[in-house]
C-alpha positions as CSV (number, residue, x, y, z in Angstrom):
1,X,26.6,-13.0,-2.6
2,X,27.1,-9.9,-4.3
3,X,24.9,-7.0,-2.9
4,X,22.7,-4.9,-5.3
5,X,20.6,-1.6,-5.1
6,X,16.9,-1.5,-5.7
7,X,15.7,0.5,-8.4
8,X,15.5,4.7,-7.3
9,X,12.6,4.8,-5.2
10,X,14.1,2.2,-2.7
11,X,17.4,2.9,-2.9
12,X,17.8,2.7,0.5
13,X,17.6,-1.0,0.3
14,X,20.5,-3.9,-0.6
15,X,19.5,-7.3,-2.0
16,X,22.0,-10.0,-1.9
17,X,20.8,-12.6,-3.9
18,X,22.0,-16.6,-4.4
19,X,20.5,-18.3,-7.1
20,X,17.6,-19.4,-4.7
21,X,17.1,-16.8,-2.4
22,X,16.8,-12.8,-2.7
23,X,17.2,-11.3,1.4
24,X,16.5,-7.9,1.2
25,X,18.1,-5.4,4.0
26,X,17.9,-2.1,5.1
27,X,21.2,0.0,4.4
28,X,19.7,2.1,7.8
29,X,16.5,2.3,9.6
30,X,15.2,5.4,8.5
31,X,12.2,4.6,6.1
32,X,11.0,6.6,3.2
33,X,8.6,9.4,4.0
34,X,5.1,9.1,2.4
35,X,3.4,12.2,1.8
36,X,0.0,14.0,2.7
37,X,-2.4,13.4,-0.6
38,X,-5.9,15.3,-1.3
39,X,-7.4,11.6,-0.8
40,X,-7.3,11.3,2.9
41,X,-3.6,10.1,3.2
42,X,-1.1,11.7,6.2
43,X,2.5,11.9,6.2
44,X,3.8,8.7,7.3
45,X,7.0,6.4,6.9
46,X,6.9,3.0,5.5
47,X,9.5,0.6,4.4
48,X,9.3,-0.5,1.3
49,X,10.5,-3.6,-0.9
50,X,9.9,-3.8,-4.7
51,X,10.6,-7.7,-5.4
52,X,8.9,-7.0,-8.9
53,X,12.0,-8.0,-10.6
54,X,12.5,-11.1,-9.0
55,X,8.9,-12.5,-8.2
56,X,6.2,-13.2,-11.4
57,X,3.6,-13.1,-8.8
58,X,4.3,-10.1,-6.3
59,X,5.3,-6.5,-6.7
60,X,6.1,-5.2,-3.2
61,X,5.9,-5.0,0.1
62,X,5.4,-2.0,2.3
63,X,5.8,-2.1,6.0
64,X,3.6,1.1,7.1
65,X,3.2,2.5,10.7
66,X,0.4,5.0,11.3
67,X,-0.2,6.7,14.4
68,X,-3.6,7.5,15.9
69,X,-5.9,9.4,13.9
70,X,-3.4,9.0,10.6
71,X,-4.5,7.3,7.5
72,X,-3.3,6.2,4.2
73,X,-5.4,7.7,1.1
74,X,-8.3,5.9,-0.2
75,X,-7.9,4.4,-3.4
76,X,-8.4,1.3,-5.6
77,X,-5.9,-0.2,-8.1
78,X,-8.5,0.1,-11.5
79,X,-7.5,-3.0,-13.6
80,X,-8.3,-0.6,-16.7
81,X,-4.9,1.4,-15.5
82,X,-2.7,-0.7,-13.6
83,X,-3.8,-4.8,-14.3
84,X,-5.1,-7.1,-11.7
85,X,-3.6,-5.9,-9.0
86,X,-4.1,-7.2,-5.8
87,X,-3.3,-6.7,-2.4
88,X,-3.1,-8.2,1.2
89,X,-3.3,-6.0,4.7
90,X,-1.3,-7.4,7.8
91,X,-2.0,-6.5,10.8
92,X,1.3,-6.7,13.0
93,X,0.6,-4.6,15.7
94,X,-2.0,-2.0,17.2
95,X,-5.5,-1.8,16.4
96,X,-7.1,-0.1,13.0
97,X,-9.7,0.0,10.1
98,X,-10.0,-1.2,6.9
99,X,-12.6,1.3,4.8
100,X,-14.0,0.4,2.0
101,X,-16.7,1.8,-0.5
102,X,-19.3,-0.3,1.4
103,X,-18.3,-0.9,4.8
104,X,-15.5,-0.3,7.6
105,X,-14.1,-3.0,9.1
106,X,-11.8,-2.9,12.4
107,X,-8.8,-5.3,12.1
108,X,-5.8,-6.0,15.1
109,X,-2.9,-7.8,15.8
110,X,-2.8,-10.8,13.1
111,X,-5.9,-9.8,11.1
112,X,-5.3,-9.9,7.5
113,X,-7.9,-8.3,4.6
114,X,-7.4,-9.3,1.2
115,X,-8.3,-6.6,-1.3
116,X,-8.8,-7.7,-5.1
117,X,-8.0,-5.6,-8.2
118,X,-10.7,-2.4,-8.7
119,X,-11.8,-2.4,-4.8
120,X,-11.5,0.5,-3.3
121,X,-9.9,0.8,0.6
122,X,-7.9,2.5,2.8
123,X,-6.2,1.1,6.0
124,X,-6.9,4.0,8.7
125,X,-5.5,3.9,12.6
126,X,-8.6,4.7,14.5
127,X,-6.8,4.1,18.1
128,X,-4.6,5.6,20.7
129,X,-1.7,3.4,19.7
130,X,0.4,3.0,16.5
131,X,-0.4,0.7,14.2
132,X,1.8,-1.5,11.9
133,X,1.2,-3.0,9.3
134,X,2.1,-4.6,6.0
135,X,0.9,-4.7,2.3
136,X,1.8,-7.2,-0.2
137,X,0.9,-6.5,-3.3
138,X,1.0,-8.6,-6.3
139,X,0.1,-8.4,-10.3
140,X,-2.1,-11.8,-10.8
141,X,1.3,-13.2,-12.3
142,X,0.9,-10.1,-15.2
143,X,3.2,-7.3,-15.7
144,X,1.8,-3.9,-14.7
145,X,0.2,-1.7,-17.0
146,X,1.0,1.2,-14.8
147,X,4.2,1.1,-12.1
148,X,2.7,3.0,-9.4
149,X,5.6,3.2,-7.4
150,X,7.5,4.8,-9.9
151,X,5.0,8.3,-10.3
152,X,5.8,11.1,-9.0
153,X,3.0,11.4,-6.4
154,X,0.0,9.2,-6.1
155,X,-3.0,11.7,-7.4
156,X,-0.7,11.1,-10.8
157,X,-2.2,7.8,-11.5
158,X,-4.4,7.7,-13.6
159,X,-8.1,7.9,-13.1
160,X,-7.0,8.5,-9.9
161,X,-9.3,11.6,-8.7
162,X,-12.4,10.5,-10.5
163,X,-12.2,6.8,-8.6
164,X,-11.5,8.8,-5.5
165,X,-14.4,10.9,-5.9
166,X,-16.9,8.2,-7.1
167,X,-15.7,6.4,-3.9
168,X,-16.6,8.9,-1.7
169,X,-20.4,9.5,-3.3
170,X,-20.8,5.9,-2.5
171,X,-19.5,6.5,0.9
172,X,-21.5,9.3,1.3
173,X,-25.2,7.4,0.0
174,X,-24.6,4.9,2.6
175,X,-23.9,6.6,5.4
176,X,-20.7,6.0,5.9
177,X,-17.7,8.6,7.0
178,X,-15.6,10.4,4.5
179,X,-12.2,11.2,4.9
């Protein structure tokens, strides 16, 4: 098996591959740094996989670890900008939130909250523990319209702001928190 480097944003990552089976490892355990965003995110590591070039399905999957009172930002992946995108939420350990534009809900060890494309959310710790957790995202079997992953920061996606601020007006009219 001959080991191969993930495109420049996961760099840190080596995929040997067989002509069944891709096994991605970490060069080291240090994970990428995600950065504080105007739409309610903290700075936070996550691990992060891009299998977009060997799955027709999924995209990636970030391993995310929040600690108490953090938050990634608030978003939805607009089918307009990036195709039907779609994501999953794993709970592996600690206790959190799920936020959408219409309700909060808390999730634990095991939950799982499936988000399809255009819904807004945003996984939040609201505990005195970390939480960890996972997000597997895939395309609907489509290429992307938009690579995320690949922008320079995440208020460059487009429509980005306007979806974040129509968000939080819904938020706001039914009484929920905003970040």
């Amino acid at each position: 098996m001959i080991p191969n480097q993930m495109n420049s944003k996961s760099d840190h990552l080596v995929r040997e591959s067989s002509s069944k089976v891709s096994l991605f490892r970490f060069r080291d355990t240090n994970p990428i740094q995600w950065h504080e965003n105007k739409i309610g995110a903290t700075h936070r590591p996550w691990w992060f996989y891009d299998v977009g070039d060997i799955s027709q399905w999924f995209k990636c999957l970030c391993i995310s670890c929040l600690q108490p009172g953090q938050s990634e930002g608030f978003h939805s992946h607009l089918s307009e900008h990036e195709g039907d995108y779609e994501c999953w939420y794993i709970v592996f350990e600690g206790q959190g939130q799920v936020r959408t534009e219409f309700a909060d809900y808390n999730v634990e060890k095991f939950d799982a909250a499936f988000m399809p494309p255009n819904a807004s959310h945003q996984m939040r710790n609201n505990s005195t523990q970390p939480l960890f957790y996972a997000t597997l995202s895939s395309r609907g079997g489509q290429p992307l319209k938009v690579d995320t992953y690949c922008l320079e920061c995440s208020e460059a996606r487009p429509g980005y702001m306007d979806e974040y601020n129509r968000i939080m007006a819904i938020r706001q009219k039914n009484g929920l928190s905003t970040p």
